[in-house]
N, C-alpha and C positions, 0 to 999 in steps of 0.2 A: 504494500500500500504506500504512496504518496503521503507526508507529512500532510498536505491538505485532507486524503479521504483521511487517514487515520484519527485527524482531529476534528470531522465531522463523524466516524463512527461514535469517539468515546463521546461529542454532544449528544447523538441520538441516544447511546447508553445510557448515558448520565439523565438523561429525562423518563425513561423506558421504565412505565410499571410493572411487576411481575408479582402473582400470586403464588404461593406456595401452598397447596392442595391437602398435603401431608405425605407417607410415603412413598415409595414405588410399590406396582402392583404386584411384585415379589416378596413384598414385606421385607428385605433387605436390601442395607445401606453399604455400598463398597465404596473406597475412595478412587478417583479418577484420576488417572495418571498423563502425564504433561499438562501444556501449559506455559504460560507465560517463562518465556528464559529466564533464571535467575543473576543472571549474567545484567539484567535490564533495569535491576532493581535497585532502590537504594534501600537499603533493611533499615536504615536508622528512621527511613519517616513509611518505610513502605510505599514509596513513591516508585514512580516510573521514569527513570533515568530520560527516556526516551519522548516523553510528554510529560514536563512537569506539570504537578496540578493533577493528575490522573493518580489515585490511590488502590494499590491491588494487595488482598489478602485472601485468603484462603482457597480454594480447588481453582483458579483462574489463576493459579501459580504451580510451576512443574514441581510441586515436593508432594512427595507422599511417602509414608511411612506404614512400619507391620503395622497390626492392628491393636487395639490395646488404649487408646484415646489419643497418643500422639498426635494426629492427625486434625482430632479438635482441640490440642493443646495449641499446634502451628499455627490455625483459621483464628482461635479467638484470641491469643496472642499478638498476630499480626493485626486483624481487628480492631483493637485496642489500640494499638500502636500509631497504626492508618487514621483512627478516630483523633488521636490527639496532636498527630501534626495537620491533620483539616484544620482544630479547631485553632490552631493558633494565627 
């Protein structure tokens, strides 16, 4: 993508509502592998080296881990992280 669409993907993203249903129709949750390079990333704000101003945490980033919570330690971790350099 073009720094122009890239930066009209993540406006249309960043307006984009989406409903969460509840589970899959398997009744189980596996985590999703790849994802965002982390090559791309700043960890310290979870920002996007690549478009600042764009904050990325959890499965829209290539980490995943055995199973065990890891996985939603990484998401809301990051989360958290994302959340407080927005707010500043």
């Amino acid at each position: 993508l073009s720094k122009k669409q890239l930066h009209r993907l993540c406006e249309q993203l960043c307006q984009s509502v989406f409903e969460v249903k509840g589970k899959s129709t398997f009744k189980e949750e596996f985590v999703t592998a790849g994802g965002i390079d982390l090559k791309e990333v700043n960890f310290k704000r979870f920002e996007s080296k690549l478009l600042p101003g764009l904050f990325l945490a959890g499965e829209v980033l290539d980490i995943d881990a055995i199973t065990g919570g890891f996985n939603f330690q990484a998401a809301w971790t990051g989360g958290w992280i994302a959340g407080e350099a927005m707010g500043e």
